[in-house]
C-alpha positions as CSV (number, residue, x, y, z in Angstrom):
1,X,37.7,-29.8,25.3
2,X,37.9,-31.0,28.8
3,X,34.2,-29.8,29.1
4,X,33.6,-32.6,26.4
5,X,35.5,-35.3,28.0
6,X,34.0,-34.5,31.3
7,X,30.6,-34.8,29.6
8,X,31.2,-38.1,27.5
9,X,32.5,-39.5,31.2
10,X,29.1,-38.6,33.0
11,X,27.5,-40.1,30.2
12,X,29.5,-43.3,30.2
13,X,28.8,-43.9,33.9
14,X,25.1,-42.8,33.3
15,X,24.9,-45.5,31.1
16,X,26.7,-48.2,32.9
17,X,24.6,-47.2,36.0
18,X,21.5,-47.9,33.7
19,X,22.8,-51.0,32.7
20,X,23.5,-52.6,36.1
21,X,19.7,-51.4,37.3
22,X,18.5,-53.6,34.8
23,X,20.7,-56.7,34.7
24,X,19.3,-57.4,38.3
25,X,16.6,-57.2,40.7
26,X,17.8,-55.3,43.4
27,X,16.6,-52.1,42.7
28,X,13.1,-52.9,41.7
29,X,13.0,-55.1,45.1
30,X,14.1,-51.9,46.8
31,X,11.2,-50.1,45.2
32,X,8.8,-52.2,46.3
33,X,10.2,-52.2,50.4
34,X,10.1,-48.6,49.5
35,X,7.0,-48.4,48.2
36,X,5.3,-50.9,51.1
37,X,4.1,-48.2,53.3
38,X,4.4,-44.9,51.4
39,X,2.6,-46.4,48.6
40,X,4.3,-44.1,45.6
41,X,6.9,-41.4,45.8
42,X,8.0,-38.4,43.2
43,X,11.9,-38.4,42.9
44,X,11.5,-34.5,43.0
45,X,8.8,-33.8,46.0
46,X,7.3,-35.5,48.9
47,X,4.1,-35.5,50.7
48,X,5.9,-35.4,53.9
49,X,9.0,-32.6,54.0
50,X,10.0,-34.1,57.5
51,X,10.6,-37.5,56.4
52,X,14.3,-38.0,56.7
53,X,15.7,-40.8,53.9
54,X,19.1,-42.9,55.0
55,X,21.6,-41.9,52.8
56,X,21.1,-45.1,50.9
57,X,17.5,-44.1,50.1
58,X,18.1,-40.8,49.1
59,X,20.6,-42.3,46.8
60,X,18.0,-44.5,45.3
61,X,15.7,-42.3,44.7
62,X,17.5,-40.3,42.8
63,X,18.6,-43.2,40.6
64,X,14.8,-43.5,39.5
65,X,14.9,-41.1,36.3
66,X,17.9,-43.8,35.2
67,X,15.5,-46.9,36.2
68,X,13.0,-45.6,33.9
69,X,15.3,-44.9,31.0
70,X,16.4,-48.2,31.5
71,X,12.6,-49.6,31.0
72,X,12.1,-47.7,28.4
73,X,15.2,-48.4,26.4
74,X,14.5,-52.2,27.0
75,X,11.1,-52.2,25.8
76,X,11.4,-49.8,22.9
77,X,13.7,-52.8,21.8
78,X,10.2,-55.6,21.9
79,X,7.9,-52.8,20.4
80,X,6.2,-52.6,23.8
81,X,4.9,-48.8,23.9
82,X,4.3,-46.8,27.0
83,X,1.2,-45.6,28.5
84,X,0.6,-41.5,27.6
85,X,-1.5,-39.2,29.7
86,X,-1.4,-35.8,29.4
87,X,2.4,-34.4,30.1
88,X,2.8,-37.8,31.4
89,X,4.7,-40.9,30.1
90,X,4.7,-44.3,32.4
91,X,4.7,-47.9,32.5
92,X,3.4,-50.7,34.2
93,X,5.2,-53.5,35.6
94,X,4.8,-56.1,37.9
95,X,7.8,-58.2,40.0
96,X,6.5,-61.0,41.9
97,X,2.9,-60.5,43.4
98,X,3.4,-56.4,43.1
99,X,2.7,-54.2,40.5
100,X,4.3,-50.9,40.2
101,X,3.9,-47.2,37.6
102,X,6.9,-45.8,37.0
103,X,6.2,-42.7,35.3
104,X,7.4,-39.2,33.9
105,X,5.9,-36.2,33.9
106,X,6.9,-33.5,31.8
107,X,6.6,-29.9,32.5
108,X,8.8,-27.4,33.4
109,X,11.8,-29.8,34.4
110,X,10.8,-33.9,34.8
111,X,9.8,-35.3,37.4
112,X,9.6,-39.1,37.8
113,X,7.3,-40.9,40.3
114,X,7.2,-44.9,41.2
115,X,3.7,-46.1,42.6
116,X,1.9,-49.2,43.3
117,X,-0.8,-50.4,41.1
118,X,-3.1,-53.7,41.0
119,X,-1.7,-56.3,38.7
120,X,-4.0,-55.9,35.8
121,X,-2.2,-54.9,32.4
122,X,1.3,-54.8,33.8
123,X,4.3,-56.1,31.8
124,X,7.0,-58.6,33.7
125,X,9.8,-57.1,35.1
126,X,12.0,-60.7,34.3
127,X,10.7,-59.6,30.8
128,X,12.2,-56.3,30.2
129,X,15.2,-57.4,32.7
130,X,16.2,-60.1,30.3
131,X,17.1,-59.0,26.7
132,X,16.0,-60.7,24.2
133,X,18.6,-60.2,21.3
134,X,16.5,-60.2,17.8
135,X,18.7,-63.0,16.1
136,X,17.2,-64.9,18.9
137,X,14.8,-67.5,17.9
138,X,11.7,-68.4,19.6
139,X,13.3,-71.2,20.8
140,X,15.9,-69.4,22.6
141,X,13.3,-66.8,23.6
142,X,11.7,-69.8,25.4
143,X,14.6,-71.4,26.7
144,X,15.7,-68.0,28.3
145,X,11.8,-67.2,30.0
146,X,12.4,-70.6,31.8
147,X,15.5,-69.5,33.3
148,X,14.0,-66.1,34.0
149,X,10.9,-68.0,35.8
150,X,13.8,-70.7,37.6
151,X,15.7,-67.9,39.1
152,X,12.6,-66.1,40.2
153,X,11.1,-69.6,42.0
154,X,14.4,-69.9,43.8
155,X,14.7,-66.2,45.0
156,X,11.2,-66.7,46.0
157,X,12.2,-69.7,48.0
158,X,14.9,-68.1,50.2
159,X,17.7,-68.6,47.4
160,X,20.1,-65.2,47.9
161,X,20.3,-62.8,44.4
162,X,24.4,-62.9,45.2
163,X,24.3,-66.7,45.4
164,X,22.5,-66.9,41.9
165,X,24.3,-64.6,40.8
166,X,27.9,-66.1,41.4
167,X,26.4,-69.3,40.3
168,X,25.5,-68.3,36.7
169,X,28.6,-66.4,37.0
170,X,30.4,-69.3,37.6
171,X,28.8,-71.1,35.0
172,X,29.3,-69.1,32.2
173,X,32.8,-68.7,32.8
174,X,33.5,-72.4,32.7
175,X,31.4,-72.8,30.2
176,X,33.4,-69.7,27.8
177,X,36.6,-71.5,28.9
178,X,35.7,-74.7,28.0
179,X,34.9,-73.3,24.4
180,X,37.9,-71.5,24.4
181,X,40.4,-74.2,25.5
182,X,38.0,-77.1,22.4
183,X,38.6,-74.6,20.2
184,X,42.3,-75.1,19.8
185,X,41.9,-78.9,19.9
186,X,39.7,-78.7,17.1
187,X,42.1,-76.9,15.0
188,X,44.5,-79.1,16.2
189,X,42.9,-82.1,14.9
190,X,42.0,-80.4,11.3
191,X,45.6,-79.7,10.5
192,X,46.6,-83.2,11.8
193,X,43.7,-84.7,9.2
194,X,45.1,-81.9,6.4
């Protein structure tokens, strides 16, 4: 029993790790830093044994297998397919001016690899990044590409990812707790009118 619960726990944090890879940017911009000079990389094997990673890196790159179930889950949910070669299952996406494959290969065991591609036939990262919920109409779709492309201009003008991110934080919030506090106000008024 405690083998289960131990299990369901891993799981759970699995998950939630997947989820905050893909409710931000950071750890696609840290693939593409990564990726600057090395070009690609294999989660499982490099071309260069020596090569010592910070801590931070190593950490990273083993959080790549959860980065690509991440894409994968989010596109399965648009009817976007992957690319198939072989053993080999990858997709490709582009953030900013970069493109990027991040792949799986199959064999005995998985191995996933991240590598950077021209920007022909690539999918937006702020595509898969953003869900779009299917009671969502195309309207709303719209409405939420334009903040997708907003918050790209300003990060690509010097505007900090925290700094968005506390400000649409911040928004939201007061905008739930405005709802919340009309909301009574509103029933107030009804059973004034009853």
């Amino acid at each position: 029993m405690a083998e289960i619960s131990e299990t369901m726990t891993e799981e759970k944090q699995r998950n939630e790790r997947i989820k905050t890879l893909m409710s931000n940017t950071s750890y696609i911009e840290w693939l593409i830093d990564f990726t600057e000079t090395r070009g690609g990389f294999y989660d499982s094997d490099w071309d260069n044994p020596e090569e010592k990673l910070t801590p931070e890196d190593q950490e990273k790159v083993k959080e790549l297998p959860l980065f690509f179930l991440g894409i994968f889950n989010r596109v399965k949910s648009k009817n976007i397919q992957s690319s198939m070669g072989g053993l080999e299952e990858f997709y490709h996406i582009k953030y900013g001016n970069v493109g990027l494959e991040i792949g799986c290969i199959n064999g005995q065991g998985a191995s996933y690899y991240c590598k950077r591609i021209p920007l022909e036939h690539v999918i937006d990262f702020m595509d898969i990044m953003i869900p779009i919920r299917k009671e969502y109409d195309a309207a709303i779709a719209d409405r939420l590409r334009v903040l997708s492309n907003t918050i790209e201009c300003l990060y690509n003008n010097g505007t900090p990812a925290d700094a968005m991110i506390e400000a649409v934080n911040d928004t939201i919030e007061r905008l739930m707790s405005d709802k919340q506090e009309v909301a009574p106000r509103v029933r107030e008024r009804r059973e004034k009118t009853n």
